[in-house]
C-alpha positions in Angstrom: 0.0 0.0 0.0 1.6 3.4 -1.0 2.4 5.3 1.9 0.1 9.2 1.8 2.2 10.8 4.5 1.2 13.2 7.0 -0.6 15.8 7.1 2.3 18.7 8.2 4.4 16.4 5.1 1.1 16.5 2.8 1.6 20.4 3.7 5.2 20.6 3.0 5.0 19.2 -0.3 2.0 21.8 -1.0 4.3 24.7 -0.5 7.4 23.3 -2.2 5.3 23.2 -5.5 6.4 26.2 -6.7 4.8 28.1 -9.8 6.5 28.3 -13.0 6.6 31.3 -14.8 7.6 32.2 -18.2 8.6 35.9 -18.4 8.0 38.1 -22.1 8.8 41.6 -22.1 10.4 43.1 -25.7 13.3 45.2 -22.9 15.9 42.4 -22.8 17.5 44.0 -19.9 14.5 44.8 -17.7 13.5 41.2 -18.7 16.2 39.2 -17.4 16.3 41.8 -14.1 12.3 40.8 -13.4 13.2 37.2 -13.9 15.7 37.5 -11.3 13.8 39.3 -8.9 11.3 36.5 -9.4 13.6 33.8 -8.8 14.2 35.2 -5.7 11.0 34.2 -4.3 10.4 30.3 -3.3 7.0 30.2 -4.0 7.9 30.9 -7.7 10.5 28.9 -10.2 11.1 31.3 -13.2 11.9 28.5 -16.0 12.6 31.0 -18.6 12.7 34.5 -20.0 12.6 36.4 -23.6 13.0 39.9 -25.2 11.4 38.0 -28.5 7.8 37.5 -28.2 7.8 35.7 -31.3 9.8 33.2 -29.2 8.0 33.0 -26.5 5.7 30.3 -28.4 8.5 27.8 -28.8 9.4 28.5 -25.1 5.9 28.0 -24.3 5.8 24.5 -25.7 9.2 23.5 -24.3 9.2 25.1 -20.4 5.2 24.3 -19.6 4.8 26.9 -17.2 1.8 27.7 -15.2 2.3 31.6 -15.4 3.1 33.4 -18.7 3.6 37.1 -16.9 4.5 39.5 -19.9 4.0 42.9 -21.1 0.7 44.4 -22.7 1.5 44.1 -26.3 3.3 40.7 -26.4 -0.4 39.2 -24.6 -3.0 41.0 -27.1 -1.4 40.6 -30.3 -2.9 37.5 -32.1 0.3 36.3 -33.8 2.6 36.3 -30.7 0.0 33.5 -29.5 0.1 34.3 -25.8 -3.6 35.0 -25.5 -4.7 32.0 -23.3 -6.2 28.6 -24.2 -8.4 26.3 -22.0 -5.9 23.8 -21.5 -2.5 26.6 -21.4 -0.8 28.8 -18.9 -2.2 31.4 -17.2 -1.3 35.1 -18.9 -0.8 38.3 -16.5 0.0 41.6 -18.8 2.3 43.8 -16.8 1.3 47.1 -18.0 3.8 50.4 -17.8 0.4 52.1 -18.2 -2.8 53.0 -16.3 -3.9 49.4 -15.6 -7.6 51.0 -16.0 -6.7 51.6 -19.6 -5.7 48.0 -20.4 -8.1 46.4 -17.4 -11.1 45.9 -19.6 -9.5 44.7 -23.6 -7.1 42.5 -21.3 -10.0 40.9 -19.1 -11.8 39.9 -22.6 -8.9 38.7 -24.3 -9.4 36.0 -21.4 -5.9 37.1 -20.1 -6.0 36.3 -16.1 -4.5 39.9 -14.7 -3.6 43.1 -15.4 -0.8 44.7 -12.9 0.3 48.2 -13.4 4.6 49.0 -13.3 4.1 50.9 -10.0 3.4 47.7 -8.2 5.9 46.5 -5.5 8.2 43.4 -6.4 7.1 41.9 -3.5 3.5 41.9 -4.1 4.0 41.1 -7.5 5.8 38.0 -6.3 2.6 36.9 -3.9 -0.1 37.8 -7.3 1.8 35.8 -9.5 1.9 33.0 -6.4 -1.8 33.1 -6.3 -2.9 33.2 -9.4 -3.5 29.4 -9.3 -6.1 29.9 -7.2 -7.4 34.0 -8.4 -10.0 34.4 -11.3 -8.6 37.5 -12.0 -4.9 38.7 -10.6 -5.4 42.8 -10.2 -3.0 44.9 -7.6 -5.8 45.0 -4.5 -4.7 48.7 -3.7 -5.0 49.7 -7.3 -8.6 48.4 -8.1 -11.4 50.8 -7.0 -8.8 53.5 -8.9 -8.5 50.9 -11.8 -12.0 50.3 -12.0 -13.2 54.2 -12.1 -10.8 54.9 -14.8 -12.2 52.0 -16.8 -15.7 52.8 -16.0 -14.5 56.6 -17.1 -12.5 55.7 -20.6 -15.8 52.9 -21.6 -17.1 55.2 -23.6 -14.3 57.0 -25.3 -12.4 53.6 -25.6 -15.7 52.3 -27.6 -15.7 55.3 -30.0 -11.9 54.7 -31.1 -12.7 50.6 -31.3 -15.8 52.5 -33.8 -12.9 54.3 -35.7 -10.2 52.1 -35.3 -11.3 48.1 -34.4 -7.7 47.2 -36.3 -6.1 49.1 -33.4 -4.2 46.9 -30.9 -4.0 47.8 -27.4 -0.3 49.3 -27.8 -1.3 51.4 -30.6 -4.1 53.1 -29.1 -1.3 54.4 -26.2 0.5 55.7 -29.2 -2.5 57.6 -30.7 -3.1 59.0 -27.2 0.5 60.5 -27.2 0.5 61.4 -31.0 -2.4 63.2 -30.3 -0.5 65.2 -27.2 1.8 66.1 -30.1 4.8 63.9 -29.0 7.3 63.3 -31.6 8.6 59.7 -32.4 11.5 60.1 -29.9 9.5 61.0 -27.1 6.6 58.1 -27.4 9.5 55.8 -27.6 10.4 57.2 -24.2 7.1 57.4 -22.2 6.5 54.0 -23.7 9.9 52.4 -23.5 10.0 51.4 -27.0 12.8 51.6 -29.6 12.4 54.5 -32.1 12.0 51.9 -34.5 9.2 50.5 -32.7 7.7 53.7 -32.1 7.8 54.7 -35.9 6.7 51.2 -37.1 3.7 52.0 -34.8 2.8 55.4 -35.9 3.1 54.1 -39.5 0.3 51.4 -38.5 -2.2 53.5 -37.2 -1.9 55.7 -40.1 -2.2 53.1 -42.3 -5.5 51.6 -39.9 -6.9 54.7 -39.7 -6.4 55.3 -43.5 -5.1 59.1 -42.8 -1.7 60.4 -44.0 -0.9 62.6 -41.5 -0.4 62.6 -37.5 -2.7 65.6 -37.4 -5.6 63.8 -39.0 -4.8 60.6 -36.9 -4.7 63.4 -33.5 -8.4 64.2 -34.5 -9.7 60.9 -34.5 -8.1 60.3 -31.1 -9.3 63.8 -29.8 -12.8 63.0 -31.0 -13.2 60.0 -29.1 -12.2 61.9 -26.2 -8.9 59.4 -25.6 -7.5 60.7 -21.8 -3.9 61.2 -21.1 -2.4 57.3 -20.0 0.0 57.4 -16.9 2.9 55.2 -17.8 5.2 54.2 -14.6 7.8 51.9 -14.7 8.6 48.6 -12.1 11.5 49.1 -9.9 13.4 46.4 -9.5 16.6 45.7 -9.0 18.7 44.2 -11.8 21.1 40.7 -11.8 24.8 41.5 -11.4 26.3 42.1 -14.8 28.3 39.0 -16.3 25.9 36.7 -14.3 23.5 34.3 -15.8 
């Protein structure tokens, strides 16, 4: 007869099964830093990482982790193929905006959270822990905020999907900061994005939008009445440099 053990041992094994996490953010160097700071915490095993979310499928297939925790493009655009299954991982977007901007479009993609860059480490550590056993992972102190400012942007957000339903999530940030009158160099910035990236996205949304100018793409975004997003940025403290 196979022994079933104790209960403190039946316990014990409990906590030792930590949750894997696969970590996707296109900033190879905050990245690897997040997957450190992950690692750090025994409730979590971090079985990979990767600045290329068009390898994050292959990793996917590989690693089997429970947790896919990456950033709000790489989970929302169809051909990366992190939106969730019934039978994958989890996915939690780590937004560096407003997570009421993203809270709603990520919550019907079926992702399982949405966490905001001003979040703690260590309470990022204990959502990602629970999210096993969460319907929804959200930062607890950040929700009633989250929530108004999702309840405030509804409208407005449904006016651009009108204009715009070719829009990804990303791209409707950048129309919000084109239509402040940023440059390429300065969207890159607040969005931490290359200013390759950034171009590649302004040239998308005037080709979506079927304008040929940033001015004409501002007054679309102006007449939906799209708010100014608050973009923050995770501090965490990076791996020491030459270590793995």
């Amino acid at each position: 007869m196979a022994r079933i053990g104790t209960p403190f041992e039946r316990a014990r094994t409990i906590t030792l099964m930590s949750v894997r996490v696969l970590v996707v953010d296109p900033q190879p160097f905050f990245c690897e830093s997040l997957a450190s700071a992950l690692q750090e915490d025994e409730r979590l095993e971090v079985v990979g990482w990767t600045a290329d979310p068009h390898d994050a499928g292959r990793l996917l297939s590989s690693l089997g982790p429970d947790v896919i925790l990456c950033e709000l493009e790489s989970a929302t655009t169809p051909e990366f193929g992190l939106l969730p299954r019934d039978d994958g991982p989890k996915v939690i977007v780590l937004t560096r905006g407003h997570e009421g901007d993203a809270l709603l479009p990520v919550a019907a993609a079926g992702a399982a959270g949405c966490i905001g860059h001003d979040i703690g480490i260590g309470d990022l550590c204990g959502l990602v822990a629970d999210a096993g056993d969460s319907g929804f992972v959200v930062n607890p102190e950040r929700l009633g905020d989250a929530l108004r400012r999702a309840a405030t942007h509804a409208e407005p957000n449904t006016q651009i999907t009108g204009e715009a339903n070719k829009l990804t999530i990303r791209e409707r940030e950048v129309l919000v900061l084109l239509s402040e009158g940023l440059d390429n160099g300065a969207i890159a910035t607040r969005l931490h994005l290359s200013a390759h990236t950034a171009r590649t996205h302004v040239a998308n949304i005037l080709r979506k939008l079927g304008v040929g100018s940033r001015a004409e793409a501002a007054r679309i975004a102006l007449r939906a009445g799209a708010g100014d997003p608050e973009v923050s940025v995770l501090r965490i403290k990076g791996p020491k440099l030459g270590e793995r």
